[in-house]
C-alpha atoms as an extended CHARMM CRD file, in Angstrom:
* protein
*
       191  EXT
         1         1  UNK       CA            100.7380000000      126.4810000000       80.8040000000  PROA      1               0.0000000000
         2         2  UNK       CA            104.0860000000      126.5600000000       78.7400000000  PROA      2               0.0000000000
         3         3  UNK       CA            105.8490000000      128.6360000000       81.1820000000  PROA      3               0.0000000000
         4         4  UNK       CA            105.3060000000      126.2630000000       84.2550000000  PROA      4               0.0000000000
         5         5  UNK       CA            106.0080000000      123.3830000000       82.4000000000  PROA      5               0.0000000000
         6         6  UNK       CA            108.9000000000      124.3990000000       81.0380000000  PROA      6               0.0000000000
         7         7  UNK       CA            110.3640000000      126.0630000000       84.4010000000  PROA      7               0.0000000000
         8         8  UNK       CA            108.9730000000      121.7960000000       85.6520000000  PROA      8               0.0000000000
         9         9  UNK       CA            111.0920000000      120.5370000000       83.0050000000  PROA      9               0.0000000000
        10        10  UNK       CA            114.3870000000      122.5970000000       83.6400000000  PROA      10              0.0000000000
        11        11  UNK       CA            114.0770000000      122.2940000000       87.8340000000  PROA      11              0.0000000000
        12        12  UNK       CA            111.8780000000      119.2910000000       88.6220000000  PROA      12              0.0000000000
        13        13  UNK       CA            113.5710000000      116.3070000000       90.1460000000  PROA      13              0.0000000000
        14        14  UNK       CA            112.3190000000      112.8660000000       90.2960000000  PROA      14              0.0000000000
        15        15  UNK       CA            113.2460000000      111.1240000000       93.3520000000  PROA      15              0.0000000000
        16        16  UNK       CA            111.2950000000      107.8240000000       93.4030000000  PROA      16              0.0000000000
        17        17  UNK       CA            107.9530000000      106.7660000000       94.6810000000  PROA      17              0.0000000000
        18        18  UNK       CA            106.0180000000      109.4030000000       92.9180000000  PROA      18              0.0000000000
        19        19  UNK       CA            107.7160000000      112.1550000000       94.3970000000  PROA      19              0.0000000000
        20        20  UNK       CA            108.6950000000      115.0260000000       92.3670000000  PROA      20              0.0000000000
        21        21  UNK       CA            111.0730000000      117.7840000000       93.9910000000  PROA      21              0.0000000000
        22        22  UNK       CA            110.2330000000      121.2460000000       92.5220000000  PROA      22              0.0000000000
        23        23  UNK       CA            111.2040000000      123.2160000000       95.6670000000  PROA      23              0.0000000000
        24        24  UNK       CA            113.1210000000      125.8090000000       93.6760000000  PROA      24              0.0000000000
        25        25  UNK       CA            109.7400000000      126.6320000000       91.6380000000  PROA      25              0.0000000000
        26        26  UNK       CA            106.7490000000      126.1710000000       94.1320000000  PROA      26              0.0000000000
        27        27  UNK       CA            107.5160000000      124.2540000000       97.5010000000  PROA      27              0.0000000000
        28        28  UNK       CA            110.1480000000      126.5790000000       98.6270000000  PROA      28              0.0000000000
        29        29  UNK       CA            111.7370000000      129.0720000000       96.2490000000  PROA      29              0.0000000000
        30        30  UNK       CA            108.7630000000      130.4750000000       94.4520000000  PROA      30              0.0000000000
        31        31  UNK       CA            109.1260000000      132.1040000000       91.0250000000  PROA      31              0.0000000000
        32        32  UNK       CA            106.2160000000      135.0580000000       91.3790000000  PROA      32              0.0000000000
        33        33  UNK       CA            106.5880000000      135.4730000000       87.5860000000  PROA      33              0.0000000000
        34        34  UNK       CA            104.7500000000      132.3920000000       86.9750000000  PROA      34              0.0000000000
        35        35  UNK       CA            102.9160000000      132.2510000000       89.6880000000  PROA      35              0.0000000000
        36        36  UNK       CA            101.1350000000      135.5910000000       88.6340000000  PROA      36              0.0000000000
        37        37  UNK       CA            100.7530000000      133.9470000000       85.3220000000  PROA      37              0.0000000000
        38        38  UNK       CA             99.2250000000      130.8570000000       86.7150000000  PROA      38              0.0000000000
        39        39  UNK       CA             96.7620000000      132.9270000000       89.2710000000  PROA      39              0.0000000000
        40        40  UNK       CA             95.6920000000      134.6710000000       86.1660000000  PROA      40              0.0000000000
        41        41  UNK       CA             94.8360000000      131.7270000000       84.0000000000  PROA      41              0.0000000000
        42        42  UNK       CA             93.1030000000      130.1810000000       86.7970000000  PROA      42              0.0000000000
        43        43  UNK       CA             90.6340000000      133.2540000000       87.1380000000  PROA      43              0.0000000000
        44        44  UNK       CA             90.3570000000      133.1600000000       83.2990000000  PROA      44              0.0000000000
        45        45  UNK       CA             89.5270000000      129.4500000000       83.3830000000  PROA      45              0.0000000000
        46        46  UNK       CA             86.9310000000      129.9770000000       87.0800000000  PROA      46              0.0000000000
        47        47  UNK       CA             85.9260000000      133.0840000000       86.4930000000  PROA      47              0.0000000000
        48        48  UNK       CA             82.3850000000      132.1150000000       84.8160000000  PROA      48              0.0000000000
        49        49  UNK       CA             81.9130000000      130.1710000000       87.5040000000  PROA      49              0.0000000000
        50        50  UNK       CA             81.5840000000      132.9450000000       90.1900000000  PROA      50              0.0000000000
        51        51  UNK       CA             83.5970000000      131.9610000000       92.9810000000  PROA      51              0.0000000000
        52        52  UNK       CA             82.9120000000      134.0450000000       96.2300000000  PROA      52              0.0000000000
        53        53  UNK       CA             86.4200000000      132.5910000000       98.1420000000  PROA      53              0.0000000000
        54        54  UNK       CA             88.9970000000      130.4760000000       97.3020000000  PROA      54              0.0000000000
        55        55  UNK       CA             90.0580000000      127.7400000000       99.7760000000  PROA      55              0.0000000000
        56        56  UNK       CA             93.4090000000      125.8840000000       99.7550000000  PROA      56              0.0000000000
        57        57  UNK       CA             95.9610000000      123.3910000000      102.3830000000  PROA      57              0.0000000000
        58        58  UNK       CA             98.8240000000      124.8520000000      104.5440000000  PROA      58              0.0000000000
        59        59  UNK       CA            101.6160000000      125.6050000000      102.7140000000  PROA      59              0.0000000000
        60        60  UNK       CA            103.0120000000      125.1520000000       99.1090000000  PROA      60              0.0000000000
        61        61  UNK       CA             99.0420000000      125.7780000000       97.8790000000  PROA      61              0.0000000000
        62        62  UNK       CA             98.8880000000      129.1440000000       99.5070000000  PROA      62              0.0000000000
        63        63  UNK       CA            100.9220000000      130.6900000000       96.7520000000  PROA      63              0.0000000000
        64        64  UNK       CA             98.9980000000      129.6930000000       93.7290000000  PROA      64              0.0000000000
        65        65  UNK       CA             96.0560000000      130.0910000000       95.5070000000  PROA      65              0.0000000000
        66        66  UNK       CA             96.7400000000      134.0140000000       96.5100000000  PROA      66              0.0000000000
        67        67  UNK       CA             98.1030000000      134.7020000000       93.2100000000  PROA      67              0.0000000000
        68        68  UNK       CA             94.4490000000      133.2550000000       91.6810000000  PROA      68              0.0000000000
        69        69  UNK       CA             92.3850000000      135.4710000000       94.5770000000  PROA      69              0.0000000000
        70        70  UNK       CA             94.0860000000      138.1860000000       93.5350000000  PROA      70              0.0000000000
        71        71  UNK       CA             93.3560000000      138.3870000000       90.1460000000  PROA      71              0.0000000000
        72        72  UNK       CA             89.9400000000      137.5040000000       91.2110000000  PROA      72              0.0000000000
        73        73  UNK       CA             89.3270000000      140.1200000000       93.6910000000  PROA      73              0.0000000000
        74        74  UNK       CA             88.5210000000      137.5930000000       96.2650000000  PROA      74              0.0000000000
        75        75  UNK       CA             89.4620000000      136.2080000000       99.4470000000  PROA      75              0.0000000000
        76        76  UNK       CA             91.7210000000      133.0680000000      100.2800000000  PROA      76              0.0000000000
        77        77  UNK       CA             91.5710000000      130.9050000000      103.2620000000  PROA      77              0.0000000000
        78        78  UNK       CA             93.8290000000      128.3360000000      103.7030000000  PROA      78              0.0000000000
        79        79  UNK       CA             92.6970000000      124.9620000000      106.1630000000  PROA      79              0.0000000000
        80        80  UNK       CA             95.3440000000      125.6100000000      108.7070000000  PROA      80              0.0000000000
        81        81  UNK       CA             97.5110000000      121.4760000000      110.1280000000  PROA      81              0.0000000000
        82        82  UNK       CA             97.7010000000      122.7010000000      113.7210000000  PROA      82              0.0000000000
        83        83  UNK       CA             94.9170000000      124.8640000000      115.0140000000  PROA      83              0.0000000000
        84        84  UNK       CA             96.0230000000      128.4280000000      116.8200000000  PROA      84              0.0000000000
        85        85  UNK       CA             94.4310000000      129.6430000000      120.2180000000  PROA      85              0.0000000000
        86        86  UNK       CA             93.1640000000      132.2140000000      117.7820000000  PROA      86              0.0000000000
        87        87  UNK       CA             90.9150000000      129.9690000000      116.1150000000  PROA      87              0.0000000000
        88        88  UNK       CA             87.2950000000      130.2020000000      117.2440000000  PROA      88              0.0000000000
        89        89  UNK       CA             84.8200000000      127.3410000000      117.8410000000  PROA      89              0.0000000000
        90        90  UNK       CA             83.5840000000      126.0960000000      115.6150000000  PROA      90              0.0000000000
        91        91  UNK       CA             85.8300000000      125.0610000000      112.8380000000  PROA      91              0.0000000000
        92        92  UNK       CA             85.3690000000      122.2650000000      110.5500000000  PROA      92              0.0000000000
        93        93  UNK       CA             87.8200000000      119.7160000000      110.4440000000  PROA      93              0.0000000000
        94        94  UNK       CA             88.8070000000      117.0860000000      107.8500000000  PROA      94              0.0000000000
        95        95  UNK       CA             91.5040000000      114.4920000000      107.7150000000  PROA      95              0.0000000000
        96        96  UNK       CA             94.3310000000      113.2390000000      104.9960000000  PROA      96              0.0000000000
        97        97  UNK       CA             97.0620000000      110.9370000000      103.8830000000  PROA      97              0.0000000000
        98        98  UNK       CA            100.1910000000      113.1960000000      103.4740000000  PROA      98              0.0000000000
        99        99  UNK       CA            102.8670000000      111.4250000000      100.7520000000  PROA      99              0.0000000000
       100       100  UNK       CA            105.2070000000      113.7690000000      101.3560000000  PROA      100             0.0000000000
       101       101  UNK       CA            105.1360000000      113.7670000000      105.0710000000  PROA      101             0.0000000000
       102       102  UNK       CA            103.7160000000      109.9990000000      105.6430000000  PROA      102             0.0000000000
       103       103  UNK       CA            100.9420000000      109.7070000000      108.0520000000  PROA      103             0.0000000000
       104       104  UNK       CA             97.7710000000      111.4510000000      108.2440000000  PROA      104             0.0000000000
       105       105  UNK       CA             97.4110000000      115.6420000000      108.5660000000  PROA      105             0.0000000000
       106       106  UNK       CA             94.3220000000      117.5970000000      109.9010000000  PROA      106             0.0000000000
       107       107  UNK       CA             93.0520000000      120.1750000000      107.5830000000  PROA      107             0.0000000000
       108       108  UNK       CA             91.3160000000      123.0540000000      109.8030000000  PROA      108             0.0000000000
       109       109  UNK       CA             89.1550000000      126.2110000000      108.2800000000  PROA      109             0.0000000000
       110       110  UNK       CA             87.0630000000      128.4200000000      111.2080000000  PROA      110             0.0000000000
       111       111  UNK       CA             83.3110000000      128.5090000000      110.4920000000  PROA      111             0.0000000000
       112       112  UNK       CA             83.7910000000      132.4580000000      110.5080000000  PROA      112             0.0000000000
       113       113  UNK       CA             86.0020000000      132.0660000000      107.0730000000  PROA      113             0.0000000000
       114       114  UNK       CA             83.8220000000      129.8570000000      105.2960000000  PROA      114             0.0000000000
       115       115  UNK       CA             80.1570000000      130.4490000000      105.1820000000  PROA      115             0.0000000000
       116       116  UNK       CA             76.6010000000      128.5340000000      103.3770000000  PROA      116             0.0000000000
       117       117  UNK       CA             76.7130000000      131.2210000000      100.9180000000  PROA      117             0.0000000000
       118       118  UNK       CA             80.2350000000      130.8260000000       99.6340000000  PROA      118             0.0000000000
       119       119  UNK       CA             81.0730000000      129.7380000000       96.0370000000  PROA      119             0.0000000000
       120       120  UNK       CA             84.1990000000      127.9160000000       96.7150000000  PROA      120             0.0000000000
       121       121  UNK       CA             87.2090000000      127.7350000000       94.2260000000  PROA      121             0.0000000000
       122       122  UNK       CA             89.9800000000      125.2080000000       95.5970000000  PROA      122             0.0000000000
       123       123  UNK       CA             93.2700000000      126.1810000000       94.1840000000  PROA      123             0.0000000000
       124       124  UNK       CA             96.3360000000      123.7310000000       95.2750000000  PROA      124             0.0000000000
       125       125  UNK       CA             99.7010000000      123.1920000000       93.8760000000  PROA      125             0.0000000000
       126       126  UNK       CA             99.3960000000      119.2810000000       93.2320000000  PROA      126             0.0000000000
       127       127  UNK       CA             96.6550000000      117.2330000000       92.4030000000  PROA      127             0.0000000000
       128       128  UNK       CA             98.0960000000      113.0130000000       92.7760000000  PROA      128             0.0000000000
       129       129  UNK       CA             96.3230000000      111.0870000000       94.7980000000  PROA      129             0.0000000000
       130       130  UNK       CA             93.4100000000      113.8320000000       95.1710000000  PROA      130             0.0000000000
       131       131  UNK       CA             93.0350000000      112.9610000000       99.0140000000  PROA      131             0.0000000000
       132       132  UNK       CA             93.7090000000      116.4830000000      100.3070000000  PROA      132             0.0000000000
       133       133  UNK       CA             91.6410000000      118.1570000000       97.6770000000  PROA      133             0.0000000000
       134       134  UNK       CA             88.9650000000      115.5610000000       98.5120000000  PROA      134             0.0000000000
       135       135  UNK       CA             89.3570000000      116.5100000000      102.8320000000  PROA      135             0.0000000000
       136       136  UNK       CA             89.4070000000      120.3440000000      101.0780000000  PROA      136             0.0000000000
       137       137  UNK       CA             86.1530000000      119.4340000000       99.1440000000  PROA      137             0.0000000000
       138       138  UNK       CA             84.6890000000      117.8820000000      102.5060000000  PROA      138             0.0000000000
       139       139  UNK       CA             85.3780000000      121.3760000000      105.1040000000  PROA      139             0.0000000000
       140       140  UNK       CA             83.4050000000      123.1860000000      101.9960000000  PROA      140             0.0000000000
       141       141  UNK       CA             80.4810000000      120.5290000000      102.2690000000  PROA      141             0.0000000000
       142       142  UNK       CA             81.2050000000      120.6860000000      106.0210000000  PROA      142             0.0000000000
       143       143  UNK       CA             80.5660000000      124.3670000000      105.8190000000  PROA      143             0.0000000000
       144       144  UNK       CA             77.7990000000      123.6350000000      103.7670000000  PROA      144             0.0000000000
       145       145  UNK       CA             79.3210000000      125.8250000000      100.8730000000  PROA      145             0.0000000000
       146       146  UNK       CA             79.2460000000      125.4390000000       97.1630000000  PROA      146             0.0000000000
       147       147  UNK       CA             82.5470000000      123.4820000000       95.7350000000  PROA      147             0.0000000000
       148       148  UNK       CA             82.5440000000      125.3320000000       92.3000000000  PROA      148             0.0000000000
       149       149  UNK       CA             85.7830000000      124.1470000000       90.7070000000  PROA      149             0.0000000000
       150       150  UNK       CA             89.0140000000      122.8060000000       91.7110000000  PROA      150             0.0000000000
       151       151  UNK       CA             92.4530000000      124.0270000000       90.0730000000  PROA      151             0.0000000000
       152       152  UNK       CA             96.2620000000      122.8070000000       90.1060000000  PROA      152             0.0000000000
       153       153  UNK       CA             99.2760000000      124.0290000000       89.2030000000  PROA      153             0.0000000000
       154       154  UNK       CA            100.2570000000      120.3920000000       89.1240000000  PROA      154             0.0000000000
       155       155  UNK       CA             98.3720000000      117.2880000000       87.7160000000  PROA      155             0.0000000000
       156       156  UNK       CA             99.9940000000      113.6350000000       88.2100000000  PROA      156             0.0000000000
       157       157  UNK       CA             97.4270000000      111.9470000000       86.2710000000  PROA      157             0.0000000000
       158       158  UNK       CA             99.4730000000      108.5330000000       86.4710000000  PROA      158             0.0000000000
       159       159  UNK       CA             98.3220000000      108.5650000000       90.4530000000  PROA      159             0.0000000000
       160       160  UNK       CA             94.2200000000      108.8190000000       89.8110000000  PROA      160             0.0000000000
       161       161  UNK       CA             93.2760000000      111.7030000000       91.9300000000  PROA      161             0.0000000000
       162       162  UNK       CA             91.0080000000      112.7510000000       89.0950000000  PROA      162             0.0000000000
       163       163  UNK       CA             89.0410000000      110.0770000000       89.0810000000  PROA      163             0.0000000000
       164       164  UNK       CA             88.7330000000      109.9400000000       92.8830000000  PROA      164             0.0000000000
       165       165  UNK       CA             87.3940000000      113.2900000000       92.4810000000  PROA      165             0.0000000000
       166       166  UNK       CA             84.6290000000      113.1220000000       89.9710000000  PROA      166             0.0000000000
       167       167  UNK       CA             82.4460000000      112.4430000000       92.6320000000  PROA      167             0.0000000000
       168       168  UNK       CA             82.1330000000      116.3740000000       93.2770000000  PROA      168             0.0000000000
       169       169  UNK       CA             80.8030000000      116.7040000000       89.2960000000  PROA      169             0.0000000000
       170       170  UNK       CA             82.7450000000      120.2030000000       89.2950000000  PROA      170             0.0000000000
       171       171  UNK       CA             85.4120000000      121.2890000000       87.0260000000  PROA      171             0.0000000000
       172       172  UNK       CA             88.7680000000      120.4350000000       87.8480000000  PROA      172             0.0000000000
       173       173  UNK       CA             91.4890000000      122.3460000000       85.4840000000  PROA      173             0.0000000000
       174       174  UNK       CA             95.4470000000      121.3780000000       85.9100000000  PROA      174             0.0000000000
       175       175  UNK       CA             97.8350000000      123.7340000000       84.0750000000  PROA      175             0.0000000000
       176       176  UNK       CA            100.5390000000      121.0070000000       83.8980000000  PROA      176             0.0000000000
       177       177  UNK       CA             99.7600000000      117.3600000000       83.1120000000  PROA      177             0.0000000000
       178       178  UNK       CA            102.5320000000      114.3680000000       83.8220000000  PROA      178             0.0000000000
       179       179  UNK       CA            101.6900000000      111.5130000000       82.5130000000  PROA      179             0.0000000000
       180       180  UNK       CA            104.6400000000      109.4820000000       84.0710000000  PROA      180             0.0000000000
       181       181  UNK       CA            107.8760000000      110.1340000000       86.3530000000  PROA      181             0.0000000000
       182       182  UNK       CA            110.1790000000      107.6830000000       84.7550000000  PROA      182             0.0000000000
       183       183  UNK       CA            113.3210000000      105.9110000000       87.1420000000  PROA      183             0.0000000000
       184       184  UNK       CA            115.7170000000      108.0030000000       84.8410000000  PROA      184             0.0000000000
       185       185  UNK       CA            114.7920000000      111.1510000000       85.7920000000  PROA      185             0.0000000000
       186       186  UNK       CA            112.3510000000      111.8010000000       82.8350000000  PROA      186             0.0000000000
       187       187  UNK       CA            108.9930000000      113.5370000000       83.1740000000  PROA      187             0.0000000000
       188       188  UNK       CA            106.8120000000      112.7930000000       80.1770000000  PROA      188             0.0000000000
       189       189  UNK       CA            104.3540000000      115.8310000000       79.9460000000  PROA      189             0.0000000000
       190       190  UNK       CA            100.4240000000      115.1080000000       78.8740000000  PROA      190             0.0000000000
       191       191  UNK       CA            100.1970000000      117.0310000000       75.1000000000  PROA      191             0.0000000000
Protein backbone atom coordinates (compact mmCIF):
# COMPACT_ATOMS: atom_id res chain seq x y z
CA UNK A 1 0.00 0.00 0.00
CA UNK A 2 1.77 3.20 -1.45
CA UNK A 3 0.31 5.45 1.03
CA UNK A 4 1.63 3.55 4.19
CA UNK A 5 4.79 3.02 2.80
CA UNK A 6 5.42 6.18 1.86
CA UNK A 7 4.03 7.88 5.23
CA UNK A 8 6.94 4.54 6.66
CA UNK A 9 9.45 6.10 4.57
CA UNK A 10 8.99 9.89 5.55
CA UNK A 11 8.40 9.03 9.63
CA UNK A 12 9.92 5.62 10.34
CA UNK A 13 13.04 5.55 12.44
CA UNK A 14 15.48 2.84 12.73
CA UNK A 15 16.89 2.52 16.06
CA UNK A 16 18.92 -0.74 16.12
CA UNK A 17 18.14 -4.30 16.90
CA UNK A 18 15.27 -4.59 14.56
CA UNK A 19 13.35 -1.97 16.02
CA UNK A 20 11.61 0.44 13.90
CA UNK A 21 9.96 3.64 15.61
CA UNK A 22 6.80 4.67 13.67
CA UNK A 23 4.96 6.10 16.71
CA UNK A 24 3.88 9.21 14.82
CA UNK A 25 2.00 6.83 12.15
CA UNK A 26 0.65 3.73 14.13
CA UNK A 27 2.09 3.15 17.76
CA UNK A 28 1.02 6.43 19.07
CA UNK A 29 -0.05 9.24 16.76
CA UNK A 30 -2.30 7.47 14.34
CA UNK A 31 -2.98 8.91 10.88
CA UNK A 32 -6.93 7.69 10.41
CA UNK A 33 -6.47 8.61 6.72
CA UNK A 34 -4.48 5.62 6.12
CA UNK A 35 -5.64 3.66 8.47
CA UNK A 36 -9.18 3.76 6.78
CA UNK A 37 -7.34 3.01 3.65
CA UNK A 38 -5.54 0.08 5.07
CA UNK A 39 -8.90 -1.39 6.93
CA UNK A 40 -10.37 -1.19 3.52
CA UNK A 41 -7.79 -3.08 1.56
CA UNK A 42 -7.68 -5.62 4.16
CA UNK A 43 -11.54 -6.40 3.74
CA UNK A 44 -10.92 -6.28 -0.06
CA UNK A 45 -8.04 -8.74 0.27
CA UNK A 46 -10.30 -11.17 3.39
CA UNK A 47 -13.37 -10.55 2.31
CA UNK A 48 -13.81 -13.93 0.16
CA UNK A 49 -12.77 -15.53 2.91
CA UNK A 50 -15.82 -14.82 5.20
CA UNK A 51 -14.54 -13.80 8.38
CA UNK A 52 -17.24 -13.78 11.23
CA UNK A 53 -14.73 -11.57 13.86
CA UNK A 54 -11.58 -10.20 13.70
CA UNK A 55 -9.13 -10.81 16.60
CA UNK A 56 -6.01 -8.72 17.35
CA UNK A 57 -3.13 -7.92 20.63
CA UNK A 58 -3.52 -4.95 23.09
CA UNK A 59 -2.62 -1.95 21.70
CA UNK A 60 -0.98 -0.56 18.46
CA UNK A 61 -3.08 -3.63 16.50
CA UNK A 62 -6.39 -2.37 17.72
CA UNK A 63 -6.37 0.43 15.21
CA UNK A 64 -5.83 -1.40 12.02
CA UNK A 65 -7.79 -3.99 13.21
CA UNK A 66 -11.11 -1.67 13.90
CA UNK A 67 -10.54 0.20 10.83
CA UNK A 68 -10.63 -3.53 8.85
CA UNK A 69 -13.99 -4.61 11.10
CA UNK A 70 -15.44 -1.75 10.09
CA UNK A 71 -15.36 -1.93 6.62
CA UNK A 72 -16.29 -5.46 7.17
CA UNK A 73 -19.29 -5.04 9.22
CA UNK A 74 -17.87 -7.20 11.86
CA UNK A 75 -16.78 -7.36 15.28
CA UNK A 76 -13.16 -6.92 16.82
CA UNK A 77 -11.84 -8.37 19.94
CA UNK A 78 -8.66 -7.63 21.03
CA UNK A 79 -6.62 -10.46 23.60
CA UNK A 80 -6.45 -8.10 26.48
CA UNK A 81 -2.10 -8.27 28.68
CA UNK A 82 -3.71 -7.91 32.10
CA UNK A 83 -7.07 -9.49 32.66
CA UNK A 84 -10.02 -7.05 34.25
CA UNK A 85 -12.39 -8.24 37.17
CA UNK A 86 -14.79 -7.90 34.30
CA UNK A 87 -13.53 -10.75 32.51
CA UNK A 88 -15.54 -13.94 32.97
CA UNK A 89 -14.23 -17.51 33.42
CA UNK A 90 -13.30 -18.94 31.16
CA UNK A 91 -10.91 -17.15 28.93
CA UNK A 92 -8.26 -18.62 26.91
CA UNK A 93 -4.91 -17.64 27.49
CA UNK A 94 -1.72 -17.72 25.40
CA UNK A 95 1.79 -16.54 26.01
CA UNK A 96 4.61 -14.35 23.97
CA UNK A 97 8.04 -12.91 23.59
CA UNK A 98 7.52 -9.06 23.50
CA UNK A 99 10.74 -7.25 21.48
CA UNK A 100 9.61 -4.16 22.23
CA UNK A 101 8.94 -4.62 25.86
CA UNK A 102 11.52 -7.68 26.56
CA UNK A 103 10.13 -10.51 28.47
CA UNK A 104 7.15 -12.51 27.93
CA UNK A 105 3.26 -10.91 27.74
CA UNK A 106 -0.07 -12.85 28.31
CA UNK A 107 -2.50 -12.52 25.55
CA UNK A 108 -6.18 -12.94 27.12
CA UNK A 109 -9.66 -13.21 24.93
CA UNK A 110 -13.03 -14.33 27.20
CA UNK A 111 -14.66 -17.51 25.84
CA UNK A 112 -17.92 -15.25 25.53
CA UNK A 113 -16.00 -13.13 22.59
CA UNK A 114 -14.72 -15.89 20.70
CA UNK A 115 -16.85 -18.82 19.89
CA UNK A 116 -16.43 -22.64 17.71
CA UNK A 117 -18.32 -21.03 15.04
CA UNK A 118 -16.19 -17.99 14.43
CA UNK A 119 -14.24 -17.38 11.17
CA UNK A 120 -11.36 -15.55 12.56
CA UNK A 121 -9.43 -12.73 10.67
CA UNK A 122 -6.22 -11.61 12.76
CA UNK A 123 -5.37 -8.12 11.84
CA UNK A 124 -2.04 -6.68 13.70
CA UNK A 125 0.17 -3.83 12.97
CA UNK A 126 3.59 -5.85 12.69
CA UNK A 127 4.31 -9.12 11.62
CA UNK A 128 8.60 -9.86 12.67
CA UNK A 129 9.15 -12.53 14.55
CA UNK A 130 5.38 -13.85 14.12
CA UNK A 131 5.31 -14.99 17.91
CA UNK A 132 2.30 -12.89 18.93
CA UNK A 133 0.36 -13.65 15.82
CA UNK A 134 1.31 -17.30 16.44
CA UNK A 135 -0.10 -16.97 20.64
CA UNK A 136 -3.14 -14.96 18.53
CA UNK A 137 -3.46 -18.04 16.17
CA UNK A 138 -3.33 -20.40 19.37
CA UNK A 139 -6.54 -18.44 21.67
CA UNK A 140 -8.47 -19.01 18.09
CA UNK A 141 -7.48 -22.84 18.13
CA UNK A 142 -7.94 -22.53 21.91
CA UNK A 143 -11.43 -21.36 21.22
CA UNK A 144 -11.66 -23.91 18.81
CA UNK A 145 -12.41 -21.25 16.01
CA UNK A 146 -11.47 -21.10 12.40
CA UNK A 147 -8.03 -18.96 11.78
CA UNK A 148 -9.06 -17.74 8.22
CA UNK A 149 -6.31 -15.28 7.35
CA UNK A 150 -3.87 -13.17 9.03
CA UNK A 151 -3.13 -9.40 7.90
CA UNK A 152 -0.37 -6.63 8.72
CA UNK A 153 0.05 -3.31 8.23
CA UNK A 154 3.70 -4.14 8.70
CA UNK A 155 5.83 -7.09 7.32
CA UNK A 156 9.68 -7.42 8.47
CA UNK A 157 10.36 -10.25 6.30
CA UNK A 158 14.23 -10.06 7.21
CA UNK A 159 13.01 -11.48 10.90
CA UNK A 160 11.07 -14.90 9.54
CA UNK A 161 7.75 -14.61 11.15
CA UNK A 162 6.31 -15.82 7.87
CA UNK A 163 7.79 -18.79 7.79
CA UNK A 164 7.11 -19.53 11.48
CA UNK A 165 3.64 -19.10 10.50
CA UNK A 166 3.00 -21.34 7.58
CA UNK A 167 2.16 -23.86 9.88
CA UNK A 168 -1.54 -22.37 10.05
CA UNK A 169 -1.74 -22.97 5.88
CA UNK A 170 -3.95 -19.63 5.85
CA UNK A 171 -3.33 -16.54 3.98
CA UNK A 172 -1.23 -14.08 5.46
CA UNK A 173 -1.29 -10.55 3.41
CA UNK A 174 1.25 -7.56 4.62
CA UNK A 175 0.56 -4.18 2.99
CA UNK A 176 4.19 -3.05 3.57
CA UNK A 177 7.18 -5.35 3.04
CA UNK A 178 10.92 -4.38 4.53
CA UNK A 179 13.28 -6.31 3.40
CA UNK A 180 16.11 -4.83 5.65
CA UNK A 181 16.58 -1.92 8.38
CA UNK A 182 20.04 -0.87 7.47
CA UNK A 183 22.58 0.81 10.54
CA UNK A 184 22.20 4.14 8.48
CA UNK A 185 18.86 4.69 8.92
CA UNK A 186 17.72 3.16 5.54
CA UNK A 187 14.64 0.98 5.11
CA UNK A 188 14.84 -0.97 1.87
CA UNK A 189 11.12 -1.69 0.90
CA UNK A 190 10.19 -5.36 -0.76
CA UNK A 191 9.05 -4.27 -4.69
Amino acid sequence: MKSLQDLIQREGVYLGRGILKVDSVINHQVDATVMLEAGAEFAHRFGSYEPTRILTAEVSGIIPALTTAYALGLPLVFARKHKPITMKDPAFVEFAPSHTKGGEVSLMVSSEFLLPTDRVLIIDDFLATGQTIDALARLVQDAGATLVGIGTLVEKRFEGGRALLEYLGVPIESLVIIEALRDDGTIVFAE
